[in-house]
C-alpha positions as CSV (number, residue, x, y, z in Angstrom):
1,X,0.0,0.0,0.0
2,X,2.9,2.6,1.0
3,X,4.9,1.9,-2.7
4,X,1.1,2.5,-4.5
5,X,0.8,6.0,-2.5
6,X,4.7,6.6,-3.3
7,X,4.3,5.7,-6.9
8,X,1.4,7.3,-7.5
9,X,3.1,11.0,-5.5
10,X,5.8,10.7,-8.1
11,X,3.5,10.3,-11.3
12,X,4.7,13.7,-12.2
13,X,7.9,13.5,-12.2
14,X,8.1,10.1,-13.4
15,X,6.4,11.1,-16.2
16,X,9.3,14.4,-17.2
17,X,12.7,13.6,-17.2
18,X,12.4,9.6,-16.3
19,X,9.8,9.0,-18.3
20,X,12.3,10.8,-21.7
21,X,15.3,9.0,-19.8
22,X,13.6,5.3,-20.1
23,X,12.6,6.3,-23.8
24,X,16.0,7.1,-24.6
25,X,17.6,4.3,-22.7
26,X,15.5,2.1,-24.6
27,X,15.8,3.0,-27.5
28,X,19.3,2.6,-28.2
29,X,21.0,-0.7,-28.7
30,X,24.7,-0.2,-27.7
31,X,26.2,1.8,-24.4
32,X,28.6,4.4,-26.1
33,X,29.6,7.6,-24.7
34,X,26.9,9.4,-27.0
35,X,24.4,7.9,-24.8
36,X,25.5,8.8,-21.6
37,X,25.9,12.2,-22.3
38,X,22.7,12.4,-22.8
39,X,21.3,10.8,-20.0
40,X,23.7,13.6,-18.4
41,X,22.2,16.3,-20.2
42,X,18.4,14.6,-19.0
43,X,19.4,14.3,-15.5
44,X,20.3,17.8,-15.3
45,X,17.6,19.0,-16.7
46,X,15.3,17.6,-13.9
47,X,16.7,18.9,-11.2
48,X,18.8,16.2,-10.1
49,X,21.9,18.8,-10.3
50,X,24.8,19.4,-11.5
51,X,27.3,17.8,-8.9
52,X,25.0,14.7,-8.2
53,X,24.8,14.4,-11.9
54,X,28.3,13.9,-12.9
55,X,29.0,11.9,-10.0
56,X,26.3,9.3,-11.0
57,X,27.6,9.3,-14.5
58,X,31.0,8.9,-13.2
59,X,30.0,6.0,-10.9
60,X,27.8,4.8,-14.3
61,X,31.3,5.1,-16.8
62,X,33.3,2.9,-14.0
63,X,31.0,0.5,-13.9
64,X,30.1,0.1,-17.4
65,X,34.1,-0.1,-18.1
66,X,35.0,-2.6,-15.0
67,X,31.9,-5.3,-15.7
68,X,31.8,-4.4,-19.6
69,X,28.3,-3.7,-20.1
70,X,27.8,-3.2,-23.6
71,X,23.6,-3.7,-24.4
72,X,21.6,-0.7,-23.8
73,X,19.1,-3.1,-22.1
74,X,21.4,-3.4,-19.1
75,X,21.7,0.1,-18.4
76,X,18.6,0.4,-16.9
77,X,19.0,-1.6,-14.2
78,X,22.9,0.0,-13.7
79,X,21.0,3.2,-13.4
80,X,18.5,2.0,-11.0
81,X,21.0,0.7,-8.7
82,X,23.3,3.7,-8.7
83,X,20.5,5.9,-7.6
84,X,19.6,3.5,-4.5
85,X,22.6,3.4,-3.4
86,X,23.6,7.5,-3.9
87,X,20.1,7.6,-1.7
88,X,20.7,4.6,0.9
89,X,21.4,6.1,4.2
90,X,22.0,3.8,7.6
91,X,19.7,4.0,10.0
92,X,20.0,5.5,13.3
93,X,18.8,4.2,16.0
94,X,18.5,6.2,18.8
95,X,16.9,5.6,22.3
96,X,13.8,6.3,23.1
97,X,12.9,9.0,25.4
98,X,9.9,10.4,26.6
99,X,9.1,12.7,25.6
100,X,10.9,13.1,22.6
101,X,11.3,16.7,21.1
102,X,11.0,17.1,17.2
103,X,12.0,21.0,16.5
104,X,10.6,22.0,12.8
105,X,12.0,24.4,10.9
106,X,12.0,25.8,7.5
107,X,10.7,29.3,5.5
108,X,6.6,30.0,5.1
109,X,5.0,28.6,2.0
110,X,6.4,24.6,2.0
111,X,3.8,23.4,4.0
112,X,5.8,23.2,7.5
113,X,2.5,23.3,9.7
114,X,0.5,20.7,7.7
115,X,3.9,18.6,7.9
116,X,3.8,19.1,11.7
117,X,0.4,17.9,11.4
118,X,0.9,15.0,9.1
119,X,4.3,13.6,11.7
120,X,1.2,13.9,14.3
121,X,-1.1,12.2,13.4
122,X,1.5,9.4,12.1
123,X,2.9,8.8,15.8
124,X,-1.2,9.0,16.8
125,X,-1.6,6.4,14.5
126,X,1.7,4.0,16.2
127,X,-0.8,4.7,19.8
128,X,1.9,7.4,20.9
129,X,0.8,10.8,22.5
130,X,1.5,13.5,20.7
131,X,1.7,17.4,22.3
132,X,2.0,20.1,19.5
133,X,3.7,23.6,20.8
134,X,2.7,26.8,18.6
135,X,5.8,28.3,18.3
136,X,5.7,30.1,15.2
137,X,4.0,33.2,17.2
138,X,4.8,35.9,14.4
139,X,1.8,34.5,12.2
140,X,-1.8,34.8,13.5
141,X,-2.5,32.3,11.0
142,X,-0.2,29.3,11.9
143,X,-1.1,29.3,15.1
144,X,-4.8,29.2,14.4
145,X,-4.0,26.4,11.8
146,X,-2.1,24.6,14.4
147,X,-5.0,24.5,16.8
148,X,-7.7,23.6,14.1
149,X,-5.1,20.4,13.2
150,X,-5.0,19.6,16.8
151,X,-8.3,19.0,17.1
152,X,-8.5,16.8,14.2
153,X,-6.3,14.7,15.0
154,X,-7.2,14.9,18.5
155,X,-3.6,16.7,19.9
156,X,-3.3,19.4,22.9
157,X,-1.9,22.5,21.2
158,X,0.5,24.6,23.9
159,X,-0.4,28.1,22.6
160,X,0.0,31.8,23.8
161,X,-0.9,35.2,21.7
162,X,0.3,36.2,18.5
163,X,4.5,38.1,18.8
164,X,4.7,36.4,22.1
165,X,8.3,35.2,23.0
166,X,8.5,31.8,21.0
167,X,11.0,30.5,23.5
168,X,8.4,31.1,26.5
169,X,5.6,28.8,24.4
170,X,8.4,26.2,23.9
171,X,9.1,25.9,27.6
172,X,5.3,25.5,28.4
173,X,5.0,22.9,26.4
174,X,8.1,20.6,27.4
175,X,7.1,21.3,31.1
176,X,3.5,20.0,30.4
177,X,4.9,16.9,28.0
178,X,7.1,16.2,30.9
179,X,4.4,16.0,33.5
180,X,1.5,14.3,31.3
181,X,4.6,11.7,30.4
182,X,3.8,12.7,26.9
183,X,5.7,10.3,24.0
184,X,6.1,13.2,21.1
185,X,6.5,17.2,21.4
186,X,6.3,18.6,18.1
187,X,7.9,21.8,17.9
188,X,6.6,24.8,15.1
189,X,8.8,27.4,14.6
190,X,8.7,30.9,12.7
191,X,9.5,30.9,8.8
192,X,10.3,34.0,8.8
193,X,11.5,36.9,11.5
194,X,12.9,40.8,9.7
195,X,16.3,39.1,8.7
196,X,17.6,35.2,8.5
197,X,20.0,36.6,11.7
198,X,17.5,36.9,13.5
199,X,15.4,33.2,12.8
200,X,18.6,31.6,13.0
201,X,19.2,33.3,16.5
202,X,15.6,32.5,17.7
203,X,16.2,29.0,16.9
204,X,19.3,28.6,18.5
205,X,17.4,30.4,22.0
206,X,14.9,27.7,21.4
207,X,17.1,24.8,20.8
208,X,18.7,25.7,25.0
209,X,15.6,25.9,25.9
210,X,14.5,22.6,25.4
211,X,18.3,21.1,26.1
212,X,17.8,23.2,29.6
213,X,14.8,21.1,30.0
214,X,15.5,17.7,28.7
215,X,19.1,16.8,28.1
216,X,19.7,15.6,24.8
217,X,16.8,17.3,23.1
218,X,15.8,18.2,20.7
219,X,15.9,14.9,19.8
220,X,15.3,15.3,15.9
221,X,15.7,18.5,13.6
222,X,13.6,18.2,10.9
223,X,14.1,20.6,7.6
224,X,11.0,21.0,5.6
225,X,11.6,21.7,2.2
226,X,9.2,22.1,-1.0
227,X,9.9,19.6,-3.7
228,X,8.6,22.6,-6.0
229,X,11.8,24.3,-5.3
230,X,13.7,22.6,-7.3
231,X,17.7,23.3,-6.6
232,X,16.7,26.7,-4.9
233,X,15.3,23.8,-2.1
234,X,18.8,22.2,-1.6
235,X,20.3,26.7,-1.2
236,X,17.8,27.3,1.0
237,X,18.4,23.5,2.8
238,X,22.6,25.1,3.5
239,X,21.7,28.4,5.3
240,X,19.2,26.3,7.8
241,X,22.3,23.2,8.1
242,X,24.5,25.8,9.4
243,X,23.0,27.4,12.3
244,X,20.1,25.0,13.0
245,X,21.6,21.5,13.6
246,X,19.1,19.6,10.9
247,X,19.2,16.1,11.1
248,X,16.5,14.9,8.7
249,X,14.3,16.5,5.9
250,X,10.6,16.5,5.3
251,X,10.1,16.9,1.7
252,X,6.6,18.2,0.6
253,X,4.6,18.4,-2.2
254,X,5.9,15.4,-4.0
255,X,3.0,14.8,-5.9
256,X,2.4,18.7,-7.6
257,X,5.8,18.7,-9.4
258,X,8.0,17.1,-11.6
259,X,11.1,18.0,-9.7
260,X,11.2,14.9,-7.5
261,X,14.7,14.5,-8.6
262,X,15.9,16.8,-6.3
263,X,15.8,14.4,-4.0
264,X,19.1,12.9,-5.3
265,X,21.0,16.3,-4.7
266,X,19.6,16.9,-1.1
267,X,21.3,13.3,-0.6
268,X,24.5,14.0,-2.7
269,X,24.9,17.6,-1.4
270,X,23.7,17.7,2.2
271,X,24.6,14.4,3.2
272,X,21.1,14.7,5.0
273,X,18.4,12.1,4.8
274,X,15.4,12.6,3.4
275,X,12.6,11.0,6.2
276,X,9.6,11.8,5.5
277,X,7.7,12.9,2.2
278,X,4.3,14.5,1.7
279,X,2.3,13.1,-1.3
280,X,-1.0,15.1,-0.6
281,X,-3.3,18.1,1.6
282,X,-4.9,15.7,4.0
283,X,-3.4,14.0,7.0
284,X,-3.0,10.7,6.0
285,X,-1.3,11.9,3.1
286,X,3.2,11.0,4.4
287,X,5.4,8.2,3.6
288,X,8.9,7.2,5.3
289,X,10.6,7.7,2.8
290,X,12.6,4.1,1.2
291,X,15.1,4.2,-1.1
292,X,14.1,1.8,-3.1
293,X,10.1,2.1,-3.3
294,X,11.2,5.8,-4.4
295,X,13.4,4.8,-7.6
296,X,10.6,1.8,-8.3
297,X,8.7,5.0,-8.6
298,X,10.9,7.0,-10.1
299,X,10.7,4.1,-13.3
300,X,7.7,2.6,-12.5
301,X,7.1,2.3,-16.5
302,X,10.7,0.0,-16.9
């Protein structure tokens, strides 16, 4: 069921640049160096980037010389596997805590509050509790669309008014997680403050907040990116690594663009893992992301 709702979020894209790539890869008989430039040129065109690019072509040339492909009807497969493995990441395991603090960042407009929602109502869904702290306070609107997702999904929403200290709403909620002996606090934060010095500072005042609190914590840093963005994602993706100590990304809006590609270069260039994708509006509507279903996707028509 997960690889259908994966498969069918990257129908766009699969149906750009993979959907030419598998037309042109199958249409040739012999693997010459004609042909993989222009699977070069493809790639590049859809977002996968420049750098990520060339070093998948270079990984495709070394392999193609060392086990002497030579049929066209092979490379598909060679591609295939390169991509899983540029996207493979080992998986952490880390010890659980209660509660455990997920801190969400990331600029207005790539659908960070519905992702808060959407991570909600997933750990609802495992039988966890789940406590959501409104601390994007600059925006009248996030935190009323925070509160109306709580009670969807049926989550406590740690609130104050709108241009209160962010910092202050944080600590409220960690103390009441920590007395309910609540499993999941997740953490919205302001997209936007008058300059990135500033979020990037009120992020950090947040982040020893909640270490003050819990040791350890925040226990996971989670980026959320638009898949819309193309490349100007993965720019944006650097400024928040720097200062904000991102650990995972939540990648939205899979399923409006044919940029999915991009997922390759936030891999490649961040050395971050992609976690989580969002394939639709409604609640239901995330994936963990796998490596695998995601390039079965990516070529679902080979």
């Amino acid at each position: 069921m997960a690889f259908a709702k994966t498969n069918d979020g990257l129908k766009k894209t699969r149906n750009g640049v993979f959907a030419r790539l598998t037309r042109l890869v199958t249409a040739k008989r012999k693997i010459d160096e004609d042909l993989l430039e222009e699977i070069e040129e493809l790639l590049i065109a859809g977002d996968v980037g420049v750098d990520t690019t060339l070093f998948l072509l270079d990984n495709i040339r070394a392999r193609v010389k060392k086990e002497r492909y030579e049929d066209a009807d092979e490379l598909d497969g060679l591609i295939k596997d390169e991509i899983s493995t540029l996207l493979d990441f080992p998986e952490e395991q880390k010890e659980t805590v209660k509660p455990n603090v997920i801190l969400v960042v990331g600029v207005n407009g790539t659908g960070k509050t519905t992702s808060i929602a959407k991570l909600a109502h997933y750990h609802k869904s495992q039988g966890k509790s789940v406590l959501l702290a409104a601390g994007d306070t600059f925006r009248a609107a996030a935190i009323e669309q925070l509160s109306i997702w709580g009670e969807r999904i049926g989550c406590d929403v740690v609130k104050h008014q709108q241009n209160a200290d962010p910092a202050a709403v944080v600590f409220d909620a960690v103390s009441a997680a920590k007395a309910r002996q609540t499993d999941y606090v997740i953490v919205d934060t302001a997209g936007r403050l008058h300059t990135k010095v500033n979020l990037m500072s009120e992020l950090e005042k947040i982040r020893k907040i909640i270490e003050r609190q819990i040791p350890g914590a925040p226990h996971e840093v989670i980026l959320v990116l638009d898949a819309g963005n193309g490349q100007n994602a993965v720019s944006q993706a650097k400024q928040f690594i720097k200062t904000a100590h991102v650990d995972s990304i939540f990648l939205t809006k899979l399923d409006g663009t044919a940029r999915g590609g991009v997922v390759l270069s936030i891999k490649r260039e961040l050395g971050i893992p992609v976690k989580y994708i969002g394939l639709g509006e409604k609640m239901e509507d995330m994936e963990l992301f796998n490596p695998r279903e995601f390039v079965k996707g990516l070529f679902a028509s080979l």
